[in-house]
C-alpha positions as CSV (number, residue, x, y, z in Angstrom):
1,X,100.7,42.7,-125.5
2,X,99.7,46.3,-124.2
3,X,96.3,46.6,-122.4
4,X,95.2,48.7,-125.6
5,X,96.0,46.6,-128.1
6,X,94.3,43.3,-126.3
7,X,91.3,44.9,-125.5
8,X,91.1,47.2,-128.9
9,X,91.2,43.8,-131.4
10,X,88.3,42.3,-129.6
11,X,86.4,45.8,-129.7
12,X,88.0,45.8,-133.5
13,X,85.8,42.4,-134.5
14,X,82.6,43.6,-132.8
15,X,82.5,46.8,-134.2
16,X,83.4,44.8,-137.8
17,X,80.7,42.5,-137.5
18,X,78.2,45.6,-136.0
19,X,79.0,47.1,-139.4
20,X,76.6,44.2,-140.8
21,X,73.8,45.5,-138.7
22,X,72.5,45.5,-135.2
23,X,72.7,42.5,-133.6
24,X,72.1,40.5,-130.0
25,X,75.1,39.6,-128.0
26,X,74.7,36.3,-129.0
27,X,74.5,37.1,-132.9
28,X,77.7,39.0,-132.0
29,X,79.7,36.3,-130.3
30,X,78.8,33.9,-133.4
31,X,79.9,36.1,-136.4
32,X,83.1,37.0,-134.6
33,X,84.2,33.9,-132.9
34,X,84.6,35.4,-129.5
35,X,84.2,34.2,-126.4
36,X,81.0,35.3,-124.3
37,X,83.6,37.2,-122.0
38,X,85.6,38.7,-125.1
39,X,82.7,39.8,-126.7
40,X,81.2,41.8,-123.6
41,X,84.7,43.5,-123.3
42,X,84.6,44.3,-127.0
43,X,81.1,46.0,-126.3
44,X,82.0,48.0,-123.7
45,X,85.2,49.7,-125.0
46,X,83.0,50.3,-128.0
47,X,80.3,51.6,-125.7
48,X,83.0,53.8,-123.6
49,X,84.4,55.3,-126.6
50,X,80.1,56.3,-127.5
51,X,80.7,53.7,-130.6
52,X,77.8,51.2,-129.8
53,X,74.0,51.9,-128.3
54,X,71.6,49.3,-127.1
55,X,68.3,48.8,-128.3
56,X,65.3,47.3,-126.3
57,X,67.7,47.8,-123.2
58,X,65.1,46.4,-121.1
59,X,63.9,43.1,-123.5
60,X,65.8,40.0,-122.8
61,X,66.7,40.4,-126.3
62,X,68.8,43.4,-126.4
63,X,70.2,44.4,-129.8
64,X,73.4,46.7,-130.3
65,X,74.0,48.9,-133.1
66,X,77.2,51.5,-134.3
67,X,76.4,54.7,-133.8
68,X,78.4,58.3,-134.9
C-alpha cells in the first residue's frame, strides 16, 4: 500500500464523519472506529491540505470542524 493511499483512507473517514458536524478527537475516534494514533494522522492530513480547523484550540476540549 502507497503512503497516499494509507494515510488518505484514514483522513477519508474523519473527514466523513466531520461531515456530521464538529466534533472532539474523542467523538471522532468513536464514529469512525479508528485508533487514537489513526485518527490524529487522519486530522492532520486533513489539516495540511487546510480541510479541518480547531475550535477552542486552547480548551481541553478542542473541537474540529471542515472547513472550504
Amino acid at each position: 500500500m502507497e503512503s497516499d493511499e494509507y494515510f488518505g483512507m484514514k483522513a477519508g473517514k474523519v473527514w466523513e464523519s466531520l461531515c456530521k458536524g464538529t466534533k472532539t478527537l474523542t467523538q471522532i475516534q468513536k464514529a469512525t472506529g479508528l485508533t487514537l494514533r489513526d485518527t490524529s494522522m487522519g486530522l492532520g492530513w486533513l489539516a495540511r491540505e487546510g480541510k479541518v480547523h480547531p475550535e477552542n484550540a486552547k480548551s481541553k476540549n478542542v473541537r474540529f470542524k471542515l472547513i472550504g
